[in-house]
TIKE-966362 format. One line per field, with one value per residue (C-alpha): residue number from 1; x, y, z. Coordinates in Angstrom, 1 decimal, padded with zeros to 4 digits. Each point is the difference from the previous one (the first is absolute). Layout:
<sites>
num	[NUM,...] $
x	[X,...] $
y	[Y,...] $
z	[Z,...] $
</sites>
This chain:
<sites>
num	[1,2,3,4,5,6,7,8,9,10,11,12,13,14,15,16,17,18,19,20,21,22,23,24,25,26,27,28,29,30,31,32,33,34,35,36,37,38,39,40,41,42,43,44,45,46,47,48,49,50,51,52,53,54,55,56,57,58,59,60,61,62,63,64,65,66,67,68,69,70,71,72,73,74,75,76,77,78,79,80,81,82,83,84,85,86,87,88,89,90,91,92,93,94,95,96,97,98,99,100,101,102,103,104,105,106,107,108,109,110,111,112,113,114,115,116,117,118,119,120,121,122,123,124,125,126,127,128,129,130,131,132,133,134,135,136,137,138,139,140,141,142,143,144,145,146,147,148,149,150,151,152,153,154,155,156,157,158,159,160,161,162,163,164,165,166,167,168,169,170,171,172,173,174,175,176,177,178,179,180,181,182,183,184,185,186,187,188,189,190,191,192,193,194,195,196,197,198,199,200,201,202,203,204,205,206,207,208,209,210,211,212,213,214,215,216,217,218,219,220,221,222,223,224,225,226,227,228,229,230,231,232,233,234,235,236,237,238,239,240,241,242,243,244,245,246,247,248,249,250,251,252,253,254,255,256,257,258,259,260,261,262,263,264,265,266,267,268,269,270,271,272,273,274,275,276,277,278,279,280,281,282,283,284,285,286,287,288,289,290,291,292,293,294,295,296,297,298,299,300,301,302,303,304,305,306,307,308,309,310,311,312,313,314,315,316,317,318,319,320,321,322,323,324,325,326,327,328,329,330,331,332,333,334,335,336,337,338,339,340,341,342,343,344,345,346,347,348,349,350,351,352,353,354,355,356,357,358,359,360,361,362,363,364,365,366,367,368,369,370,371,372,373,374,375,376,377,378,379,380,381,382,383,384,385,386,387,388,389,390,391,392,393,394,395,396,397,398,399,400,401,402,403,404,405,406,407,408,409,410,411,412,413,414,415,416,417,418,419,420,421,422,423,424,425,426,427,428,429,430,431,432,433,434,435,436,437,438,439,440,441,442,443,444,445,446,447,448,449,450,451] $
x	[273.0,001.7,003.2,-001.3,-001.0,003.3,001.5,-002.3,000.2,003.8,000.5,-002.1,001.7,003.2,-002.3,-000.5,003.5,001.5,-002.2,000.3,003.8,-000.5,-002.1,002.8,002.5,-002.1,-000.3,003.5,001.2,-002.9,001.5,004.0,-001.5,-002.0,002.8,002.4,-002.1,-000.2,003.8,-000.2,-002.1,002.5,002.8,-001.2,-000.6,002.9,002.8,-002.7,000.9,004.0,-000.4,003.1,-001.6,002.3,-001.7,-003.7,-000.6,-003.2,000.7,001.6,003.6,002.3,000.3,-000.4,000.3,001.1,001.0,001.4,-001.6,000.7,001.2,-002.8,000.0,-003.0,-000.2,-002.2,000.8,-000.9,-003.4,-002.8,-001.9,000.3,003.0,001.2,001.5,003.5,-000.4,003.0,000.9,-003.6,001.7,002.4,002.1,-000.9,-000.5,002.8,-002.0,-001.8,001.4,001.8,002.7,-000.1,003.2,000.2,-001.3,-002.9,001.4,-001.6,001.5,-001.1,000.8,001.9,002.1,000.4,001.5,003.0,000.5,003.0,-001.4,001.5,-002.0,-003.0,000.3,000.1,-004.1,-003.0,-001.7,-004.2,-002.2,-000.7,003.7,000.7,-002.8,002.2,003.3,-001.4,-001.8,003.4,002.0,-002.4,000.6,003.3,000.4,-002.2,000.9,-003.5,-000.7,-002.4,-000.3,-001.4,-003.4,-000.3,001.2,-003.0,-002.6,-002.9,-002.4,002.2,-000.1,-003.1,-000.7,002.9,-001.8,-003.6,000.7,000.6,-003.4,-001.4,001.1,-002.0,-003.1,000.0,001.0,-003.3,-001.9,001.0,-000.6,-003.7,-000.4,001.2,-002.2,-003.2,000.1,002.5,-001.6,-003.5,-001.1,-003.0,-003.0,-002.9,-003.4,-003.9,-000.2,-000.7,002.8,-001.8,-002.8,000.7,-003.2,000.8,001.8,001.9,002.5,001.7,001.0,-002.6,-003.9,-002.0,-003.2,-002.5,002.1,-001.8,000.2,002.2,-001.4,001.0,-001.4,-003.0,-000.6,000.5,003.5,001.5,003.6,000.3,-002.3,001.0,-000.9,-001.0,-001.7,-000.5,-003.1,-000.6,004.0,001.9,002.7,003.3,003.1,000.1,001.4,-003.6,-001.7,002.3,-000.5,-003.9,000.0,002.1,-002.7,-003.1,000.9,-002.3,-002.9,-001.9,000.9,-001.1,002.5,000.0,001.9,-000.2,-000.5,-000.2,-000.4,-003.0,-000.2,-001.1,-000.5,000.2,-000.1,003.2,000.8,004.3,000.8,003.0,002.7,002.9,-000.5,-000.5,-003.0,-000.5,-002.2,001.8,000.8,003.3,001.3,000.7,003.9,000.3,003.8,000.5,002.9,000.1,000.9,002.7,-002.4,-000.5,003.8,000.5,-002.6,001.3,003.4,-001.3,-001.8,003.1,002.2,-002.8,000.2,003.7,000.5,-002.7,001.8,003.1,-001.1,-002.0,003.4,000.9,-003.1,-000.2,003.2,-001.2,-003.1,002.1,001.9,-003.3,-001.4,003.5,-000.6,-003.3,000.0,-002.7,000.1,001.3,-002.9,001.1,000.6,002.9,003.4,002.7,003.4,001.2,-000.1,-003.8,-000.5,002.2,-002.9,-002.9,001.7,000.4,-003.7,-001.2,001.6,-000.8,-003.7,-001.7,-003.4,-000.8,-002.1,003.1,001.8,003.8,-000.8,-001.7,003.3,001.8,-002.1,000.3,003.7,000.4,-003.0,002.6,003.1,-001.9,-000.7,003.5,001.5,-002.7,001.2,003.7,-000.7,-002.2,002.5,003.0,-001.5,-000.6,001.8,002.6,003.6,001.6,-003.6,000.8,-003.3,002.8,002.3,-002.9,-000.6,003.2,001.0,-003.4,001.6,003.0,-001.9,-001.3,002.3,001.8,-003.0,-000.6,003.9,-000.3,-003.1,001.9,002.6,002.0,003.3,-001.0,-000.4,001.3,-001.0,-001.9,002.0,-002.6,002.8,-001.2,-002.9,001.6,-000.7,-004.2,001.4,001.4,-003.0,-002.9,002.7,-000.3,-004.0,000.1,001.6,-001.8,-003.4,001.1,001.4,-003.5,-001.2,001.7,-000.3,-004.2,000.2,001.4,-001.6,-003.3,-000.5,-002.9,-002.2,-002.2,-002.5] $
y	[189.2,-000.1,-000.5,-003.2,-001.3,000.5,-001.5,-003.1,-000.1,-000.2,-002.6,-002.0,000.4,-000.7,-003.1,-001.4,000.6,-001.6,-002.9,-000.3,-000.3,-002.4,-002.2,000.2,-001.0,-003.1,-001.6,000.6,-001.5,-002.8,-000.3,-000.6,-002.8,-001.7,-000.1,-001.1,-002.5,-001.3,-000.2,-001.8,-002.6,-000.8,000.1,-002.3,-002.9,000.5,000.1,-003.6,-001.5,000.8,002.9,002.5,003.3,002.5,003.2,001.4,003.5,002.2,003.0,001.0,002.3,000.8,-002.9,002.2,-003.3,-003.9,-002.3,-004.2,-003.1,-003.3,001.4,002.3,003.8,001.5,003.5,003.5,002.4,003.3,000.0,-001.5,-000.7,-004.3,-002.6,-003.2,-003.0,-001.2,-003.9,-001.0,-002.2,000.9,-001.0,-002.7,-000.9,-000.5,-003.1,-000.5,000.3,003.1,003.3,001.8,002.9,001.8,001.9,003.5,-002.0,-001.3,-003.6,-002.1,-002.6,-002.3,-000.7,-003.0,001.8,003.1,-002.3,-001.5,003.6,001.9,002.6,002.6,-000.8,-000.7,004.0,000.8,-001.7,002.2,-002.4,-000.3,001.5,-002.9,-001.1,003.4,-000.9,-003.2,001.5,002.3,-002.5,-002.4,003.1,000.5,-004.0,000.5,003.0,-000.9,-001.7,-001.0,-003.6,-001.9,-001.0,001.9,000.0,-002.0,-003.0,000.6,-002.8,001.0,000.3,001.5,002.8,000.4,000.1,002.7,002.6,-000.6,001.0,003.3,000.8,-002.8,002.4,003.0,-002.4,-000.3,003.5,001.1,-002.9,001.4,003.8,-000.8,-002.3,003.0,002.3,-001.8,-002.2,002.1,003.6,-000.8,002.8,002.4,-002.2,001.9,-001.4,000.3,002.3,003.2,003.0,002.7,001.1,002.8,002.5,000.4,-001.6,003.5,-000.1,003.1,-001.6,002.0,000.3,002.9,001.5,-001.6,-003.4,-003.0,-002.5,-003.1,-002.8,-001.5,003.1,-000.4,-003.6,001.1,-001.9,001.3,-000.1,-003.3,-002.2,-003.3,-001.3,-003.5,-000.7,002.2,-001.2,-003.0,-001.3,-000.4,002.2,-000.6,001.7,003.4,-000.9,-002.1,003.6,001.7,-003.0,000.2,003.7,-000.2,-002.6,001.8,003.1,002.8,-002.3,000.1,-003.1,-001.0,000.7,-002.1,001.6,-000.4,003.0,-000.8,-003.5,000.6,-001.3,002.9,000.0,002.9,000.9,001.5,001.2,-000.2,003.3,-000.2,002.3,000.2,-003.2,-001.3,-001.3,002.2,-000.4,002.4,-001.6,-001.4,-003.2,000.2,-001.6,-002.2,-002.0,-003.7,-002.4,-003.0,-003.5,-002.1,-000.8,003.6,000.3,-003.2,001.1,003.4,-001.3,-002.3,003.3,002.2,-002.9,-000.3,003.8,000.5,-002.4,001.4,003.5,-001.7,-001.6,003.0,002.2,001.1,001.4,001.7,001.8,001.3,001.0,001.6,001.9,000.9,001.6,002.4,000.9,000.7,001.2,-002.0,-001.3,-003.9,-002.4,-000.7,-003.7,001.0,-001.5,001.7,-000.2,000.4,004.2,-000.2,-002.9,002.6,002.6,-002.0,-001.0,004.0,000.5,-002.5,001.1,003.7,-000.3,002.9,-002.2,000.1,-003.5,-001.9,-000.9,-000.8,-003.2,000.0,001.8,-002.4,-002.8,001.4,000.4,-003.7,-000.7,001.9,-002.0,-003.2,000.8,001.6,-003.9,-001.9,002.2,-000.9,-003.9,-000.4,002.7,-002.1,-003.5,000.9,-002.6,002.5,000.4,001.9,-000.4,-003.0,-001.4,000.3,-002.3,-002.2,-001.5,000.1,-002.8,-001.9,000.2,-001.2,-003.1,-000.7,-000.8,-001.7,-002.2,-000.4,-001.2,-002.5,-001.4,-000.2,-001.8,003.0,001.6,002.9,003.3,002.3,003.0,002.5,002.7,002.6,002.9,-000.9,001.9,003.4,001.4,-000.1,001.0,003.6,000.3,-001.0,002.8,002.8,-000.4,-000.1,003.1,001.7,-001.3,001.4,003.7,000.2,-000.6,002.2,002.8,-000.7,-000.1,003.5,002.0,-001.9,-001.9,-002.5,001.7,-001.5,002.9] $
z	[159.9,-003.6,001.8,001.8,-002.8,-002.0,002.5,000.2,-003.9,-000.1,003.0,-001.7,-003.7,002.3,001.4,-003.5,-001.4,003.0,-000.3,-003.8,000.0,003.1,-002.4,-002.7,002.5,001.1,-003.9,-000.7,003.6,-000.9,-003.6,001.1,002.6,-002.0,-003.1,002.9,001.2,-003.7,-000.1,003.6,-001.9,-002.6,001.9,003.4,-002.2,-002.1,002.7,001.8,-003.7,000.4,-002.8,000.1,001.1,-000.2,001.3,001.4,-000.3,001.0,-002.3,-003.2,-000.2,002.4,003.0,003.1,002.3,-000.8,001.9,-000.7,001.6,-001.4,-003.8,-000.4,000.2,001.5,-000.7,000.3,-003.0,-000.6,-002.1,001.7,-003.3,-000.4,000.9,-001.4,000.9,-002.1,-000.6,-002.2,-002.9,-001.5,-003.3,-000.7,-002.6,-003.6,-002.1,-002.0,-003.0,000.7,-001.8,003.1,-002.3,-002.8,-001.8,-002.1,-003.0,001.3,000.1,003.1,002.6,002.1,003.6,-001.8,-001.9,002.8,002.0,-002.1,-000.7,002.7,002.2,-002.2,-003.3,002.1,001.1,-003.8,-000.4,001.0,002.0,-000.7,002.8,001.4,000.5,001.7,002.6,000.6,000.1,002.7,001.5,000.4,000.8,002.7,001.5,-000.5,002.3,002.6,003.3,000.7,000.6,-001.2,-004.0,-003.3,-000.3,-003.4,001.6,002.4,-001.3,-001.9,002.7,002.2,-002.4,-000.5,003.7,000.7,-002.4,000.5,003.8,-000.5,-002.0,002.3,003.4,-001.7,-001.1,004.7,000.5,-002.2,002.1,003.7,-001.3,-001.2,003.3,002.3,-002.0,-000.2,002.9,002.8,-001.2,-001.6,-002.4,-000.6,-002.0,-001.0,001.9,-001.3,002.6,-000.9,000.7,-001.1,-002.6,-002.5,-000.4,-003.4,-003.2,-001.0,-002.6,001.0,003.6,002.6,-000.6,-001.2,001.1,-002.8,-000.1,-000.2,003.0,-000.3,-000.4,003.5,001.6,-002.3,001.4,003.6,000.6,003.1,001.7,001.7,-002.3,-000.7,-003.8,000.4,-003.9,-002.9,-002.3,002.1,-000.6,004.0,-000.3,002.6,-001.3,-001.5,-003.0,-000.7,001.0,-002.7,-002.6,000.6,-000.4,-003.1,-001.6,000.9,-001.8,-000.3,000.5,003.5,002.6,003.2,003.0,003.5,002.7,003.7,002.6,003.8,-000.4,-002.4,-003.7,-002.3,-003.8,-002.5,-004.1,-001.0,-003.5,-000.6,-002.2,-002.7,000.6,-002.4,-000.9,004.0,001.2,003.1,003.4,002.2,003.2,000.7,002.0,003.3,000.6,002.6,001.0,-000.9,000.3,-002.3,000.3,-001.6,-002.7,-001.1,000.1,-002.2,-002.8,-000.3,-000.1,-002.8,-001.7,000.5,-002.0,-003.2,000.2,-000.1,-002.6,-002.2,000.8,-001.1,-003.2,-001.4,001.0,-003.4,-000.4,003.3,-001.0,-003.3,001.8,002.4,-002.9,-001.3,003.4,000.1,-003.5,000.2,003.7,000.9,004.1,000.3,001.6,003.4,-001.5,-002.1,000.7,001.6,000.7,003.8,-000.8,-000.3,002.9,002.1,-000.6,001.0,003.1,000.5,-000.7,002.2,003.1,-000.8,-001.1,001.9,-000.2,004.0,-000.3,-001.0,003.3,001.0,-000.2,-003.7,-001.4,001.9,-001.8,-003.1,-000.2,001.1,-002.9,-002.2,001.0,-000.4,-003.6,-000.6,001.4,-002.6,-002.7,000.9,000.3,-003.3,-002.3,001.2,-000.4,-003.6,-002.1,-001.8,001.0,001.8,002.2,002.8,-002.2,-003.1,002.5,001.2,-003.5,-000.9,002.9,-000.8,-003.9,001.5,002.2,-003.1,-002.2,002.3,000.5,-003.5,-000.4,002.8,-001.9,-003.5,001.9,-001.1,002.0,002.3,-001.8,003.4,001.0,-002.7,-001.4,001.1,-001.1,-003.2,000.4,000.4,-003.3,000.9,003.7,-001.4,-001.8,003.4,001.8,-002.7,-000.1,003.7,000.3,-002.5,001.7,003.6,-001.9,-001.2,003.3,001.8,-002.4,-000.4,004.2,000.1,-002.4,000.4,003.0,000.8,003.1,001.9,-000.1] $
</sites>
């Protein structure tokens, strides 16, 4: 017999560990599409506005496949973790005013005076970071034999269209998830019927001999009773059970609940438990599918809550710090980076709860993916280059100004010299990385768990 049950004991642990890695495989299959559907975004309406796209790639490293239609190089490299899409001429030339070199003694030139300098004393100058983002950018236009023009000749609103896509593909991918999810699977929602009722409220898990009843057993609540009021309130959702419960305290109420088809009425007294307000009986689930309505306000929910996530961030990560240090457990709603959403993917489809179905894991890893696309659409639409929301002002900057010229009856400004902006887009990249190391690092040694 203690053979057997080895046995059984390591086919399942070989159950669980299959299934976990399964789950890991899933986010990180989900993550590459739904980065590569981002880059699909930019690039669709970038090559419909006559944009010069030199390359798509699903992966990072070494290209194990690529292949050239129409100027473009479509490739497959060798880690699976992202992709990007190449638009060239992101930056164009500078005004002829604006400080482009600098020599050994610190003196600075302009693009004016770089260009009635000879090649040769040009490669003396150290040119500024933001002229080395041009010089590769032009280098870059220069080499290609892509058709099609650089994108700062693109008009404003051309611009701005080309980079909200990509964020804009991920704001649909998190709306289809959800819609699968709720609507295609349905999920578990607790009823006011009752699952079970516990004899007693004991705090070391099983009852004694001695042990007083709980107060559900005490009021004669059975499995299979429906609460329909408590102190004289109707009651319809479990949720107004648990809030009714949680305001009555440990003063008595009057329950409503239905057996058989008959209305019956009893005095029940809510104990507090560590700080819960306890009846003992639990819900009894029962599966629900939603409508596009419940889909649209949770979308709206999931957006408010990932943009709160996002602006509270800096202190999430210190708090994050704080819970290594201290080696205290992170809440469930601390951020992560794609480490920790790897994990919960893995929990979810090993879970050994026997209520949750293959259909609730299923569910919840689409729930998962639908909140891992939100968080890619509102992070990117933030208004900070190198974000695409960084790019999305800066072509509304540039529509502008040119606006505000044709108004003034003044000559048309051109294009904005976004590569001007590279000093603040070294520093966004350093705090980036340093915010995903954190990450990382928190969602290895201390990993958010669901239970």
């Amino acid at each position: 017999m203690g053979a057997c049950e080895g046995q059984r004991n390591r086919s399942k642990g070989s159950l669980t560990t299959m299934l976990y890695a399964l789950g890991i495989v899933a986010m990180i299959l989900g993550i590459v599409v739904s980065v590569a559907l981002h880059e699909v975004g930019h690039m669709v309406p970038a090559k419909k506005f006559g944009a010069i796209v030199a390359r798509y790639m699903v992966g990072f490293g070494p290209t194990l496949w690529s292949r050239t239609v129409n100027g473009t190089e479509y490739g497959l490299k060798a880690i699976l973790l992202g992709g990007y899409v190449s638009i060239l001429g992101m930056y164009r030339k500078a005004n002829p005013n604006t400080v482009v070199y600098k020599d050994s003694a610190r003196h600075r030139y302009t693009q004016a005076e770089a260009d009635r300098m000879s090649p040769a004393e040009v490669a003396d100058l150290k040119p500024t970071m933001a002229q080395q983002a041009r010089l590769d950018a032009l280098e870059q236009l220069e080499e290609t034999e892509a058709p099609g023009r650089p994108f700062y000749e693109l008009t404003w609103w051309r611009k701005a269209i080309v980079m909200f896509s990509g964020p804009f593909v991920n704001l649909i991918l998190s709306f289809i998830f959800l819609a699968i999810a709720l609507c295609g699977i349905g999920y578990q929602m607790p009823t006011t019927t009752i699952a079970s009722v516990e004899p007693c409220l004991a705090a070391q898990g099983s009852c004694q001999a001695g042990d007083a009843k709980s107060p559900a057993a005490q009021a004669g609540i059975e499995r299979g009773d429906q609460i329909v009021a408590w102190n004289g309130h109707s009651v319809s959702t479990w949720d107004e059970v648990r809030h009714a419960i949680a305001d009555t305290g440990e003063h008595q109420a009057r329950v409503t609940y239905v057996r058989d088809g008959q209305r019956h009425t009893a005095s029940i007294t809510p104990q507090v438990v560590q700080g819960q307000t306890l009846v003992g009986f639990t819900s009894q689930m029962s599966h629900h599918r939603g409508d596009l309505g419940e889909v649209m306000s949770d979308e709206g929910k999931m957006m408010v809550g990932t943009a709160g996530v996002i602006v509270r961030l800096p202190q999430q990560l210190w708090q994050t710090v704080s819970d290594i240090i201290h080696h205290q457990p992170r809440p469930t709603s601390s951020v992560m980076s794609v480490v920790g959403v790897a994990r919960i993917s893995g929990e979810i489809a090993s879970t050994p709860n026997t209520r949750v179905t293959a259909g609730d894991r299923v569910g919840s890893f689409l729930s998962l993916m639908a909140s891992l696309n939100m968080a890619l659409f509102v992070f990117n639409v933030i208004p900070l280059l190198p974000l695409d929301g960084g790019h999305i002002l800066g072509a509304f900057y540039e529509g502008a100004r040119r606006r505000l010229a044709l108004v003034r009856g003044k000559p048309d400004p051109g294009p904005s010299d976004s590569a001007r902006m590279m000093p603040f887009v070294a520093v966004v990249w350093s705090l980036l990385i340093i915010m995903t190391v954190i990450l990382i690092v928190a969602d290895i040694v201390n990993p958010v768990r669901l239970g």
